[in-house]
Structure formats: structure tokens, C-alpha cells
ZAMARGU-4260 file (C-alpha; in steps of 0.2 Angstrom, whole numbers, plus 5000, padded with zeros to 4 digits):
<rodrens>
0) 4905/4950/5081 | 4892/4937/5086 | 4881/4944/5073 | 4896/4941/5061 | 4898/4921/5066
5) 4880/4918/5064 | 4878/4925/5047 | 4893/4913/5042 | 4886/4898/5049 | 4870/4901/5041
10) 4879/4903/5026 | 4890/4885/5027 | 4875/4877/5029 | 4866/4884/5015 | 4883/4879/5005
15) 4879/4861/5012 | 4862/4861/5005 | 4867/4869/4987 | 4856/4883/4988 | 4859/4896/4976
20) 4873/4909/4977 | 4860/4925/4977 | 4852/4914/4994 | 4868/4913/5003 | 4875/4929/5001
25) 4863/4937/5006 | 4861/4927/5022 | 4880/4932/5026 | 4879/4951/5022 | 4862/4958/5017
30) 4868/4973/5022 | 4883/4977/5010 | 4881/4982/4994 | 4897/4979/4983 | 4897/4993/4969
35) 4915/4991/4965 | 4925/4978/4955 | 4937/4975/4969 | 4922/4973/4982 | 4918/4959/4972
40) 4932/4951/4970 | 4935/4951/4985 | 4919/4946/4994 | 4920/4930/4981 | 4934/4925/4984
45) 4928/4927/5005 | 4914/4916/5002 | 4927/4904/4994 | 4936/4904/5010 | 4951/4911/5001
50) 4950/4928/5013 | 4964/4935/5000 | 4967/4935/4982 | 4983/4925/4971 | 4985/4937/4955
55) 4990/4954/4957 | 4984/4958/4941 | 4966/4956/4948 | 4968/4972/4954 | 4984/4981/4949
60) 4995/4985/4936 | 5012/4993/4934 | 5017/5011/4930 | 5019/5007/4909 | 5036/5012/4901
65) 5046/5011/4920 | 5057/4995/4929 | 5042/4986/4937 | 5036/4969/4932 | 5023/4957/4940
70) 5025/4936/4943 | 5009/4931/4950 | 5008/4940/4968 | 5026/4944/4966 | 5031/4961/4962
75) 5047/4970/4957 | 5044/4988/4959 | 5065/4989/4954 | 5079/4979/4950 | 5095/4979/4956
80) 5100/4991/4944 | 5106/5008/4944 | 5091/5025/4941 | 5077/5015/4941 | 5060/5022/4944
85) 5044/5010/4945 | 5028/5010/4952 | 5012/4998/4955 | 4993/5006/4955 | 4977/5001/4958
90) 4964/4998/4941 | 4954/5014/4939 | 4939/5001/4943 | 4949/4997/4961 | 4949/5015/4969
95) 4948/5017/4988 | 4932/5025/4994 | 4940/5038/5009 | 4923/5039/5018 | 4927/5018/5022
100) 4939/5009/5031 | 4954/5003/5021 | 4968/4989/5025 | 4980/4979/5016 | 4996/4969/5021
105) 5013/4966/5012 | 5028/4957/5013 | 5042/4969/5008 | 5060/4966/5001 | 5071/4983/5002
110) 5088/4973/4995 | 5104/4966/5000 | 5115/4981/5000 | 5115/4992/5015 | 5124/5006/5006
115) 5111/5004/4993 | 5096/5017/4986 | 5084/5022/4989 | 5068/5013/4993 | 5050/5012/4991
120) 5033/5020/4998 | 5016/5014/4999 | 5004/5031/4991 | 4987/5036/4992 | 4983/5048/4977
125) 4970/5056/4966 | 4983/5063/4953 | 4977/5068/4937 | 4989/5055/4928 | 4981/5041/4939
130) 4987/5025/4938 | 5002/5031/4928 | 5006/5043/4940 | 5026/5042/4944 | 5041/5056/4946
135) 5060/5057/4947 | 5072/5041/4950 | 5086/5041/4964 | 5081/5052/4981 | 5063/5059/4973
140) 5058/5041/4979 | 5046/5042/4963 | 5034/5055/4973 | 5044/5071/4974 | 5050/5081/4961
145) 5046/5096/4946 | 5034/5079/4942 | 5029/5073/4962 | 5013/5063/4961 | 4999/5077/4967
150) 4983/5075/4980 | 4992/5063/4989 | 4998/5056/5007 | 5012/5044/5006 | 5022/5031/5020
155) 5041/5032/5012 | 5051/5017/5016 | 5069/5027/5014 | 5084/5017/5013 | 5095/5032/5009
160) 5099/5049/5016 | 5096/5063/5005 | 5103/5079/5014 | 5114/5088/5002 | 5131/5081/5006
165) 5133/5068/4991 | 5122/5070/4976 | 5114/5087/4980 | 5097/5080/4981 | 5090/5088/5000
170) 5073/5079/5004 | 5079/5073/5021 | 5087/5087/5029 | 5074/5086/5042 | 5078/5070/5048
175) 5088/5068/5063 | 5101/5060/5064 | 5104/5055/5047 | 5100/5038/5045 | 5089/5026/5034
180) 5069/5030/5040 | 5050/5026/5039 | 5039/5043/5037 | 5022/5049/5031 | 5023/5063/5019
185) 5014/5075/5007 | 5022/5074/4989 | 5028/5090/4983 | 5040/5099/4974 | 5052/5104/4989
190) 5069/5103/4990 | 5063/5100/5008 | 5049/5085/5012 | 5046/5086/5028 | 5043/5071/5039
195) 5027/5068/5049 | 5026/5050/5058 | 5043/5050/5058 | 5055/5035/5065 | 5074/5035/5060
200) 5084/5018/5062 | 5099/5018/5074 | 5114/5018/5071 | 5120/5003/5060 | 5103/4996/5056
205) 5096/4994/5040 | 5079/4989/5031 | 5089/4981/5017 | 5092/4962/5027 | 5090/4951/5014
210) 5072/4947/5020 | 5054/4949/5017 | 5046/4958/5032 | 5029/4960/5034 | 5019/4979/5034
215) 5003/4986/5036 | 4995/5000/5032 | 4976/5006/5037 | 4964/5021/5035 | 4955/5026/5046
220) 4937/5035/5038 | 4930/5039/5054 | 4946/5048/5061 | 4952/5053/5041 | 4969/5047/5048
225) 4982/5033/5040 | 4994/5022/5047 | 5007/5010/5046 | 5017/4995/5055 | 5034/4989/5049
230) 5045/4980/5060 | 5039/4987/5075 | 5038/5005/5069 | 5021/5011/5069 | 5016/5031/5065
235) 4998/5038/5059 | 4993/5056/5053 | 4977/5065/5051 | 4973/5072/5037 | 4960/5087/5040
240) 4950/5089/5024 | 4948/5074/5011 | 4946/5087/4997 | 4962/5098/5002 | 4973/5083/5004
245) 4967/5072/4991 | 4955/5084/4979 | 4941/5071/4982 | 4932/5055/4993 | 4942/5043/4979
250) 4961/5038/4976 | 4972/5028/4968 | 4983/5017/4981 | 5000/5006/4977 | 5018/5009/4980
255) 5031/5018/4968 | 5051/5016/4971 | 5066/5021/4965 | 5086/5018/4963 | 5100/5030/4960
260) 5118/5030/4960 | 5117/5017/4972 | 5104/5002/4967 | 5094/4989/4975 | 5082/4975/4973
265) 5065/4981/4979 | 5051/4968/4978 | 5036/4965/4986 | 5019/4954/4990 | 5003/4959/4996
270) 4996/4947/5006 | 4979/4956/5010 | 4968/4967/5008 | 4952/4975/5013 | 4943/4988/5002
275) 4929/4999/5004 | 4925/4993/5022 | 4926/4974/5020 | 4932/4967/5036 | 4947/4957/5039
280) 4936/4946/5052 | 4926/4941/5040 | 4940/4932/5029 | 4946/4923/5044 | 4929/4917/5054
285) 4925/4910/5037 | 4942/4901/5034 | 4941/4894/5054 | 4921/4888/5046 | 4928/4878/5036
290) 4942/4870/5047
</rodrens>
């Protein structure tokens, strides 16, 4: 870390003394090499002491033909609207390198209604529709499904329990007892998704509050292993192969959800992110620099 806060210094004061941009980076992180659009971006908009990005649309864009839109860093993955199915992925020049650490931060909104449907996910994939990549509306969550989004790993934000009783749909009949719930899963076809990471609410709790709260989620390269924080609920899995799990080193990342019967407002903002093994110290030594 020390290293890190000298390298900044040595950059402000280069700043001071209009040096040429080439002069400076280097002088911060001579080491990295940024071969990807998003690295880019994002180590400019570091060095500008931003240490996050304003426009979505820098690096995302939304599943064509479906409910989702974008306002700025605003987006509405569905409205509050009856079998809607939407979905935000990462530009095909923005993929996640697996063999480097990866983080990113949102604000989430799951609705108003606690008898509402049926929630989002956040999704790591290499499937071969890429960032169109989407499947059924209602309890399928937009992952599961005769079309479920293939090579991924997914952390499903479920506001709705889908065991069979109501609408026939039995993704959840493994979760115990049968209330709203944050799990890592593998896409497939089912009818049963089982639940790794699993946390169930109690008993009359509810993610849909009306409120934006705020979660992470993180890979791990050195471990292979990914995990997420959401209003004190944390769970991680390990994936064993990168090229059994995900077909490759390289994936798509966003969220897809989805309403049924029963319908919410879903939205989101993503309030950082760190690609490719960028860290998120460097964004905020470089903010405290510049006071």
C-alpha cells in the first residue's frame, strides 16, 4: 500500500507541473497494461479522481426487443408491469478477464409490493448469444428455462417463491422455508435450481421496501470463487474449472430480471466497478489526493 500512495503523489505532482499524460501514468502504474476498453475507461476516469464512471452506456447496454431502458446511471431492468423480462450486459469490448480479480457495487430497487414478482440476478456468462443472452419471464428469473442463459454462475435476488403451489413453475422447491431469498446458482434447464449460498428471509420480511439498498459482488481469480453482500447477507461459491463452468477465462457480467403474474418496479445503479484487476484503493487514495 505504501508503494500505491507514492506512486499517487508522484503523479499529483507531475499533474502540478503539466507533464504529459504518457509521463504520469506511467509514474502511477508502470506496471499495468490496459488492453481492454473498460480498463481504459476506467483508469481515466481514476486519474481524473472520479474513481467511478456517470453513463452506463460507457459500458453497457440493454437486452434489445425486452422491458429494460437506461437514464444516465439509472437502470430499469423492469417496470411495474405484468410478464416482463429485461436484462443489462456488458459491451462485447467490456468482458471480465476470470484469471483477475473483479468488483462492482449497486444500488438496488426490488419494488414496492411485497406480494409482488419475481426479482433480479446479477450473472456471469459466456453464452453463445452474448450480450443478448435472456430466457423466460415470471419464476425463470430470465436465467432458467428451455432458453436459460448457458456457461454461467448467477447470484438471484428472488422476491417470489416458486415451488409448484400457484403457477406450477418449481425452481424453489429447495428452499426452506418458503420465503423471498438471495442464492448463487448455475442456469439450467430444471424444473429444480438448486440453491448454493443460500440465505432465506424470515418470516414477514421482504426485499421490496421501497428503498435502494446497496450490493456487492466480487470474484475471486486466485480462489476461482464469487460473492455477494446484500443487506447483511453475504454467501461465495467456488467454482472448480473456469472452462466447465463458464466454457472459457472470459464472460459477459450484468443482471437479467423478470415479472409475472405479479409485477414490480425493479431498477438499479451501479456505483462501482473494478475490472480486470484495477483496485478499488486506487480510486479512493486518489480522491483523498486531491482533498
Amino acid at each position: 500500500m505504501n508503494i500505491k500512495k507514492i506512486g499517487i503523489a508522484t503523479t499529483a505532482l507531475l499533474l502540478c507541473a503539466n507533464l504529459p499524460m504518457q509521463t504520469h501514468a506511467m509514474a502511477a502504474e508502470s506496471k499495468q497494461v490496459y488492453a481492454t476498453k473498460a480498463e481504459s475507461k476506467l483508469k481515466s476516469s481514476q486519474e481524473e479522481g472520479q474513481g467511478s464512471f456517470s453513463d452506463v452506456t460507457d459500458y453497457f447496454s440493454v437486452v434489445p426487443g425486452k422491458s429494460s431502458s437506461i437514464e444516465k446511471n439509472m437502470v430499469t431492468i423492469t417496470p411495474n408491469s405484468p410478464r416482463q423480462a429485461g436484462g443489462l450486459w456488458s459491451d462485447a469490448s467490456n468482458k471480465v478477464d476470470l484469471t483477475k480479480n473483479f468488483h462492482l457495487k449497486a444500488d438496488l430497487f426490488m419494488g414496492t409490493d411485497p406480494n409482488g414478482a419475481d426479482g433480479m440476478a446479477f450473472v456471469m456468462q459466456n453464452d453463445p448469444r452474448g450480450n443478448t443472452a435472456i430466457s423466460a419471464n415470471g419464476g425463470a428469473l430470465g436465467l432458467y428455462g428451455g432458453s436459460y442463459i448457458k456457461n454461467a454462475l448467477a447470484v438471484e435476488i428472488d422476491t417470489y417463491i416458486n415451488d409448484g403451489s400457484e403457477y406450477g413453475e418449481t425452481w424453489d422447491r429447495d428452499v426452506t422455508p418458503k420465503n423471498e431469498h438471495i442464492a448463487i446458482t448455475v442456469p439450467g434447464v430444471g424444473p429444480v435450481i438448486e440453491h448454493k449460498a443460500l440465505n432465506v428471509l424470515p418470516n414477514g420480511a421482504y426485499f421490496e421496501d421501497g428503498e435502494f439498498h446497496e450490493v456487492t459482488f466480487d470474484w475471486n481469480a486466485s480462489t476461482k470463487t464469487l460473492s455477494y453482500n446484500y443487506r447483511g447477507y453475504t454467501g461465495s461459491y467456488q467454482v472448480q474449472s473456469l472452462e466447465d463452468t463458464f466454457g472459457g477465462s472470459e464472460v459477459f457480467f450484468g443482471f437479467v430480471g423478470t415479472t409475472g403474474d405479479r409485477n414490480n418496479l425493479q431498477q438499479l445503479k451501479i456505483t462501482e466497478l473494478q475490472i480486470n484487476g484495477i483496485s478499488p484503493e486506487l480510486a479512493l487514495e486518489i480522491n483523498d489526493t486531491k482533498g
